[in-house]
Each structure stands twice: as C-alpha cells, then as structure tokens.
TIMI-850099 format. One record per residue: residue number from 1; residue in three letters; x, y, z of N, C-alpha, C in turn. Coordinates in Angstrom, 3 decimals. Each point is the difference from the previous one (the first is absolute). Last residue first. Layout:
BEGIN
[NUM, ALA, [X, Y, Z], [X, Y, Z], [X, Y, Z]]
...
% end
This chain:
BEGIN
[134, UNK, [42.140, -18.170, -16.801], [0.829, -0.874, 0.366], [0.719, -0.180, -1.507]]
[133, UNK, [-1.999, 4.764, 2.461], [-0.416, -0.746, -1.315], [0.836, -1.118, 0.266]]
[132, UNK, [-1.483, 2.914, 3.465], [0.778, 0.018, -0.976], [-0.183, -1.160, -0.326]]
[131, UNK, [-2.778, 4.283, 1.676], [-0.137, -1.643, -0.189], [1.707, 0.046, -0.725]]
[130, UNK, [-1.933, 4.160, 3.325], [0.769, 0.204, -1.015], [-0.290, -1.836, -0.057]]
[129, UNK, [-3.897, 2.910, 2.022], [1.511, -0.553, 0.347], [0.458, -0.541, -1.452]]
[128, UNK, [-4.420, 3.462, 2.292], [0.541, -1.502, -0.663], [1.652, 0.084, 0.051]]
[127, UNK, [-2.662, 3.435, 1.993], [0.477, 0.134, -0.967], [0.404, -0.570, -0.703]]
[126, UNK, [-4.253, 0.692, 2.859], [1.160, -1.195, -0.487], [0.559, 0.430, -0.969]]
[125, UNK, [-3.049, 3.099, 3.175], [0.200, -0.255, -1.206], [1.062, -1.018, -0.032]]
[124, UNK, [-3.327, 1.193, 4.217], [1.502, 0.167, -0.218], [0.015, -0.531, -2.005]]
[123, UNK, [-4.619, 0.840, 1.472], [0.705, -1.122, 0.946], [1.264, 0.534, -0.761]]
[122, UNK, [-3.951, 3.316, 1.698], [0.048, -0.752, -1.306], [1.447, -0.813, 0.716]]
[121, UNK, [-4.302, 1.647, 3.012], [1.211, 0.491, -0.795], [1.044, -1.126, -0.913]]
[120, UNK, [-4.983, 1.118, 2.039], [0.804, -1.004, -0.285], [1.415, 0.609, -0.705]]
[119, UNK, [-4.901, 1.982, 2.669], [0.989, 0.326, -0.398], [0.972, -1.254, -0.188]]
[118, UNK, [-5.160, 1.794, 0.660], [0.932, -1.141, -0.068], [0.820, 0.143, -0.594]]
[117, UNK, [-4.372, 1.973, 2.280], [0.719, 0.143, -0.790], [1.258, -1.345, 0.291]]
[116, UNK, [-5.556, 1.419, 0.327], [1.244, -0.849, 0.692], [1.200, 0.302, -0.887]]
[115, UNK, [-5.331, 2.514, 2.041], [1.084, -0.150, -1.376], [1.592, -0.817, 0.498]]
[114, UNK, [-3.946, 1.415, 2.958], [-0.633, -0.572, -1.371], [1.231, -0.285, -0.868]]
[113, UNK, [0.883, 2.030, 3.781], [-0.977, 0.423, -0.662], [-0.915, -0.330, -1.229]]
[112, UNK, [4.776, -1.647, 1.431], [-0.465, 1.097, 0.757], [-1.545, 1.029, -1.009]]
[111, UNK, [4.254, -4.540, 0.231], [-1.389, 0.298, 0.107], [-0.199, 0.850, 0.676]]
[110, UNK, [5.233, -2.317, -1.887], [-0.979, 0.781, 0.846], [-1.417, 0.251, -0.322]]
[109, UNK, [4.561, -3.297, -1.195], [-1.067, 0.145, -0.496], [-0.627, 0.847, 1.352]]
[108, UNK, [4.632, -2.335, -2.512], [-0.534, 0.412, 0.658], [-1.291, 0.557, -0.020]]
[107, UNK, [4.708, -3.435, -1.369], [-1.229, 0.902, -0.366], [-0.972, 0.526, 1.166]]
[106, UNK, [4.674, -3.034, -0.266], [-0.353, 1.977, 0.165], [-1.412, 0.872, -0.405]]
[105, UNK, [1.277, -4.835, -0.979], [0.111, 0.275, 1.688], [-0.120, 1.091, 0.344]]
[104, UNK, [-0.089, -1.329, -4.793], [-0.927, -0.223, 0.374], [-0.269, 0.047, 1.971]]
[103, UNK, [2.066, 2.439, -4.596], [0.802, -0.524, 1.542], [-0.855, -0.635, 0.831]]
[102, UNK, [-0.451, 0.430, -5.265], [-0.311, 0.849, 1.122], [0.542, -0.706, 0.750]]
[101, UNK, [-0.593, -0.096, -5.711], [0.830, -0.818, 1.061], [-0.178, 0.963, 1.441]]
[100, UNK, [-2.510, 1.918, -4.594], [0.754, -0.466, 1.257], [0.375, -1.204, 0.575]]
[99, UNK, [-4.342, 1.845, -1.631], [1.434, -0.390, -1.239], [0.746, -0.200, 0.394]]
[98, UNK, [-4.733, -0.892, 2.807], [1.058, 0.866, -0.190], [1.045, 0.013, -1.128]]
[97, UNK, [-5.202, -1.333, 1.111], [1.195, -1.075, -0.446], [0.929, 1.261, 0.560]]
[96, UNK, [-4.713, -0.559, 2.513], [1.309, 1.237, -1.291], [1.099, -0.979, 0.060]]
[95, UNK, [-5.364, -1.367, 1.648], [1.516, -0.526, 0.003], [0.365, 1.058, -0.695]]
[94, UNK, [-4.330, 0.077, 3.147], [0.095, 0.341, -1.488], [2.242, -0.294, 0.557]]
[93, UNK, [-5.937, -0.370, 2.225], [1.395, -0.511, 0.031], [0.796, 1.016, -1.297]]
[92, UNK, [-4.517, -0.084, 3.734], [0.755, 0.355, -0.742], [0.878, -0.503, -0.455]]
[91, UNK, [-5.093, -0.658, 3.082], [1.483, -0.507, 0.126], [0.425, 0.543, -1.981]]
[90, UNK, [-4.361, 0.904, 2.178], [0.884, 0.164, 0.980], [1.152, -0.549, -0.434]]
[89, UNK, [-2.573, 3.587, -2.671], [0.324, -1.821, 0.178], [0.498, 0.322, 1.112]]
[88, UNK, [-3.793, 3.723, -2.177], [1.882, -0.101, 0.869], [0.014, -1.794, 0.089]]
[87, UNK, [-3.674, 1.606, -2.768], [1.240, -0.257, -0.292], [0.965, 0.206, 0.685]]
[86, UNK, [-5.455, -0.722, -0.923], [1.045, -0.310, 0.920], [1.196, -0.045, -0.536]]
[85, UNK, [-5.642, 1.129, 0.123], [1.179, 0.017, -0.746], [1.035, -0.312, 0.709]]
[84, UNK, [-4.433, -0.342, 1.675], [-0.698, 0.225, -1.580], [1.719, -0.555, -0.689]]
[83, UNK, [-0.845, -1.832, 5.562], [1.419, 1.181, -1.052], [-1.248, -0.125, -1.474]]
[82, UNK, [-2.544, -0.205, 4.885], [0.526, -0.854, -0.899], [0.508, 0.632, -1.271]]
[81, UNK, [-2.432, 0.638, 5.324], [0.101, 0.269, -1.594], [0.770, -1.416, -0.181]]
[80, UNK, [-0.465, 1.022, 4.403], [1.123, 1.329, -0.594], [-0.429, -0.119, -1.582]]
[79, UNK, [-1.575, -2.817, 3.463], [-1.127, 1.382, 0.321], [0.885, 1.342, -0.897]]
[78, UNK, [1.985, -4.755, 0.183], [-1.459, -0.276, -0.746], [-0.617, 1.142, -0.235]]
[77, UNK, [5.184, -0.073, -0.112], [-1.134, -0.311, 0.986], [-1.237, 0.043, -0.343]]
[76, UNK, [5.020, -0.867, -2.337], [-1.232, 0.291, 0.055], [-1.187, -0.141, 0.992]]
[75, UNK, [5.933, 0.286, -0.057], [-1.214, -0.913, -0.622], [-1.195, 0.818, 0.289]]
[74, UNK, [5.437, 0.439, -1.704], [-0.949, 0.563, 0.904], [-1.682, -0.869, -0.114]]
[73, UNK, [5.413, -1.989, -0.475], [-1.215, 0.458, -0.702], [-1.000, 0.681, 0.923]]
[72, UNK, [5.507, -0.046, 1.269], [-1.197, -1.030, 0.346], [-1.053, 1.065, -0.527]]
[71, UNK, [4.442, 0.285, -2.266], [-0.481, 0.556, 1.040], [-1.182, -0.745, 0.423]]
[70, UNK, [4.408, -0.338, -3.387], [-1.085, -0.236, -0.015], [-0.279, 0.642, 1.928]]
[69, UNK, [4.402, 0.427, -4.704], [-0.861, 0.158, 1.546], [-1.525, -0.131, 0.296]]
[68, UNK, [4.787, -0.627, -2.723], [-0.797, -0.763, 0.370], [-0.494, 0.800, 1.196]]
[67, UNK, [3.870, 0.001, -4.027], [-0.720, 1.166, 0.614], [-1.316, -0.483, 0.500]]
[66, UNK, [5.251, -1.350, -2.082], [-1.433, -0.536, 0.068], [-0.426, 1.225, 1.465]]
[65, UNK, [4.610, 0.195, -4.142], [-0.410, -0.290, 1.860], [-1.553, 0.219, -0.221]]
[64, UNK, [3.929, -2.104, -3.088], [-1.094, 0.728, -0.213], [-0.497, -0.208, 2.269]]
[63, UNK, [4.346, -2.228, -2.490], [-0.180, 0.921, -0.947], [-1.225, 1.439, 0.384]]
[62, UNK, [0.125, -5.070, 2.183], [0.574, 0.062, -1.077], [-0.108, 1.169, -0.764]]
[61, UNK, [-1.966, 0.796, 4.474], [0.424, -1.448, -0.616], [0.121, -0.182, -1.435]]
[60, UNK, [-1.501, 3.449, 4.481], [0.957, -0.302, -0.402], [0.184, -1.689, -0.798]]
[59, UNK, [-4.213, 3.231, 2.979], [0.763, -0.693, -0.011], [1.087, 0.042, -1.193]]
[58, UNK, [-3.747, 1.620, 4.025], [0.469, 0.863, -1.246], [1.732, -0.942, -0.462]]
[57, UNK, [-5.449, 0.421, 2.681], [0.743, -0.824, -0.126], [0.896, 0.276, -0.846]]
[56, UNK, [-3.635, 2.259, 3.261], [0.686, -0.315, -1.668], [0.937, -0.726, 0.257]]
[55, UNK, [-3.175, 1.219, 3.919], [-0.740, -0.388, -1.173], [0.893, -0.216, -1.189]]
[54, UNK, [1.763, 2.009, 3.864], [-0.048, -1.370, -0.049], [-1.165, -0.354, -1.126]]
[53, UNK, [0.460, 4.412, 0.213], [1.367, -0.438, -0.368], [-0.519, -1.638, 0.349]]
[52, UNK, [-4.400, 1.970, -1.229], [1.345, 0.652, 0.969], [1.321, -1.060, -0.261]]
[51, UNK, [-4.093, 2.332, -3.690], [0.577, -1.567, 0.709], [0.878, 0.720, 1.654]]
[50, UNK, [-2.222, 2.673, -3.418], [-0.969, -0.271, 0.767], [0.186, -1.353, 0.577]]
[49, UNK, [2.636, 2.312, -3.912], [-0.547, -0.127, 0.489], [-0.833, -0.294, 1.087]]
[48, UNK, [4.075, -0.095, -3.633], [-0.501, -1.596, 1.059], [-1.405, 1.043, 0.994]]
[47, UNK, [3.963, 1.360, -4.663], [-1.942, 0.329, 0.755], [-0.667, -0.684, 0.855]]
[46, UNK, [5.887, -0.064, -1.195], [-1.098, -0.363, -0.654], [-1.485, 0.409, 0.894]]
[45, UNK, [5.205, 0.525, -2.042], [-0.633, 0.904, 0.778], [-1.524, -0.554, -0.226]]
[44, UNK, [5.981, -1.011, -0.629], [-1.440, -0.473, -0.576], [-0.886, 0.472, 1.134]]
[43, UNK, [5.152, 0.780, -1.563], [-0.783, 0.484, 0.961], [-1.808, -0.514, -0.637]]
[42, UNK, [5.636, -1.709, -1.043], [-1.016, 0.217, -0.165], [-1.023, 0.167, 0.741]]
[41, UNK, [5.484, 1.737, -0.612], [-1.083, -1.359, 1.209], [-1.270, 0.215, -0.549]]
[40, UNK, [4.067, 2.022, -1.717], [1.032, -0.788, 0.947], [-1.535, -1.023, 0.180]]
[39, UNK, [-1.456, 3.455, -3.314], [1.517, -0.601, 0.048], [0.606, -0.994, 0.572]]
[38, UNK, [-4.422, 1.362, 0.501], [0.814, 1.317, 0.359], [1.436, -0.689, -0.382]]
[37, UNK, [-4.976, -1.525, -1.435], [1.324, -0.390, -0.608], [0.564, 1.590, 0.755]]
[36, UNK, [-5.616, -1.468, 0.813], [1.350, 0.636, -0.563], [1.031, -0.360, -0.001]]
[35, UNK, [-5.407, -1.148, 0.019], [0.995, -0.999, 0.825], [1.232, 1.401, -1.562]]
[34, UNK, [-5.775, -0.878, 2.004], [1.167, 0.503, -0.588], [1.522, -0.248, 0.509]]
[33, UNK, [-5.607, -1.827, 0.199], [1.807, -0.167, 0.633], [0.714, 1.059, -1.208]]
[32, UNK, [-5.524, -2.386, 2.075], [0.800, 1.136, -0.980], [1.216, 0.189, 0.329]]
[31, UNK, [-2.789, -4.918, 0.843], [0.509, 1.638, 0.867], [0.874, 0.956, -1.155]]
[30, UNK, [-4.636, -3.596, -0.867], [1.270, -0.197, -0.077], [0.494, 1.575, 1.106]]
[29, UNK, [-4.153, -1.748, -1.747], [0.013, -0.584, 1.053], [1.763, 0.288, 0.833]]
[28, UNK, [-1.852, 1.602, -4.795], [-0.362, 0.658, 1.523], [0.470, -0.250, 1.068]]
[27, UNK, [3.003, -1.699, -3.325], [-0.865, 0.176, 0.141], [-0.987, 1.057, 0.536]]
[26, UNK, [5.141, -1.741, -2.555], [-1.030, 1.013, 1.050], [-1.363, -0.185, -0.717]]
[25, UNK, [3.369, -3.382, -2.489], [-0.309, 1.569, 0.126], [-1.345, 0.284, 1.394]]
[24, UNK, [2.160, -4.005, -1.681], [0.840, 0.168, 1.033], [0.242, 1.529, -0.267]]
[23, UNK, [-2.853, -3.851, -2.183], [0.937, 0.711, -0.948], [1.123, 0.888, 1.257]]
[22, UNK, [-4.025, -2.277, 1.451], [0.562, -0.997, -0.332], [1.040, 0.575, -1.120]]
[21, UNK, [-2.828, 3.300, 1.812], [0.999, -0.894, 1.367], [0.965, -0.802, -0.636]]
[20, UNK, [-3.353, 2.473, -2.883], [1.053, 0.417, 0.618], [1.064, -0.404, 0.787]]
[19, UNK, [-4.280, -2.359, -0.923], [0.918, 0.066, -1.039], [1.549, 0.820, 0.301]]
[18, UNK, [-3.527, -0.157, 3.261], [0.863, -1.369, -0.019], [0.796, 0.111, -0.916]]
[17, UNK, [-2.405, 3.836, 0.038], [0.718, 0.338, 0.983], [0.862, -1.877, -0.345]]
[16, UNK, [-3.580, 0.112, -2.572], [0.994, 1.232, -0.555], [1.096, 0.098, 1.089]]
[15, UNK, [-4.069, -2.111, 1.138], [0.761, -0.598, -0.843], [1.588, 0.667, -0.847]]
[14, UNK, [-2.849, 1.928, 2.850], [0.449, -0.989, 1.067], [0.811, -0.865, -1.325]]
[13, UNK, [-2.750, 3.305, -1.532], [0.938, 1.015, 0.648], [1.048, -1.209, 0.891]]
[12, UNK, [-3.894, -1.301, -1.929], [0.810, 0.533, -1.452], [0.948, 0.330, 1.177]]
[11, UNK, [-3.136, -0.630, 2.450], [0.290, -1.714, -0.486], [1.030, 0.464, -0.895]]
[10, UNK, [-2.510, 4.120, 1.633], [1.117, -0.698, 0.748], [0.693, -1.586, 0.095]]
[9, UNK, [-3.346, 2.101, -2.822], [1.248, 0.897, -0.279], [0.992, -0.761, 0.893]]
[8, UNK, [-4.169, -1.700, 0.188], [0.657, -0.556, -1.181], [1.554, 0.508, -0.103]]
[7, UNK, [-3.264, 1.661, 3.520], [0.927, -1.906, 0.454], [0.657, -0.215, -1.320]]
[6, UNK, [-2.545, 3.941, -0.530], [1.222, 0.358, 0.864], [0.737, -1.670, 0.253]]
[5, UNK, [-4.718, 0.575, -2.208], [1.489, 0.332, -0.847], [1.255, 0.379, 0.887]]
[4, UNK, [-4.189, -3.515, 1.031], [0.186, 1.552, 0.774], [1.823, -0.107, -1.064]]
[3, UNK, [-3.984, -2.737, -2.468], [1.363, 0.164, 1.012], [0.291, 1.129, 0.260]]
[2, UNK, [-5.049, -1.940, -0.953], [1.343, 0.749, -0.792], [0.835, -0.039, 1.141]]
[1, UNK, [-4.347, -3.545, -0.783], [0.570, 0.952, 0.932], [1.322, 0.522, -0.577]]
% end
C-alpha cells in the first residue's frame, strides 16, 4: 500500500516547524509581529486573529514580552465530516526579546481587530556615577 504523499509533506513540515522552534525562529504555529523603535518607546504590532481579548495572555520577563493565546478547539461532529487539512491552531505563542532596558510598569497593550499592539516605552538611561578610587 503507497503513502498518501500529503501525510509525508506534512511529517517534513512538523519536523521543520520543531526545528525552527528549538532555534527561537517563527513558526506557522507562531504570531507574526512587527515591532518599531520611535525613540522614546518600542511599538510591537502583532496578527492575534480570531482570539478575543480574554483568550491572550500578554506577558513581561527578563528583557522579552510573551504572546499566548489559545481558544477552546473546535470539535468534530459526526454528520459534519472530518478536517482532509488543518491549519488554524487553537493555541499561539511567540516571545520578542526587546534591545532595550523598558519600563516594565508602563507598558501597555490594546486589541482591536485582530491585531494587538504593544507599546513599552524605553527605561530612563543611567548615566552611571562618578567611583572613587581608594
């Protein structure tokens, strides 16, 4: 019996996506983000889709803010078939390191339409201090 050539593509394609992961490059599974430098505050703009606001989870920790959203899986009824293909997930994630030092109390974050934006504004510069020497 020959292998339906689509399960192979998609074994290559699953493996490839883990590979990706475990290097801490975007996936499919992953959220598309663009992320700008206005000087004072970094504006990160990411594709969340078909979640509602309590579905994400949008967090802060060492350096990088985390992008978590899952939605309850749609399931299958007997008289509805059955998926040939499947690629909306129900659950998303994806970390942005930032370059930056950020104000981590001032950050902020709106959802409108699918799209979350996130504004962090950058943390006061240390102008360090004068050492004296003993």
């Amino acid at each position: 019996m020959r292998r339906n050539p689509f399960e192979e593509l998609e074994e290559m394609f699953d493996r490839m996506g883990r590979q990706f992961e475990q290097r801490g490059m975007p996936t499919l599974e992953s959220v598309p983000v663009d992320m700008q430098d206005h000087g004072d505050e970094y504006e990160i703009v990411a594709d969340v889709p078909g979640y509602d606001t309590e579905d994400i989870e949008l967090t802060f920790s060492e350096g990088a803010i985390t992008i978590d959203a899952s939605r309850e899986e749609e399931t299958e009824e007997e008289d509805d078939g059955h998926y040939v293909h499947r690629e909306r997930h129900s659950s998303v994630s994806r970390s942005i390191r930032l370059p930056e030092a950020v104000d981590e109390e001032a950050i902020s974050a709106s959802y409108r339409n699918g799209t979350l934006t996130v504004t962090a504004p950058k943390a006061e510069a240390d102008e360090g201090h004068r050492i004296d020497i003993d």
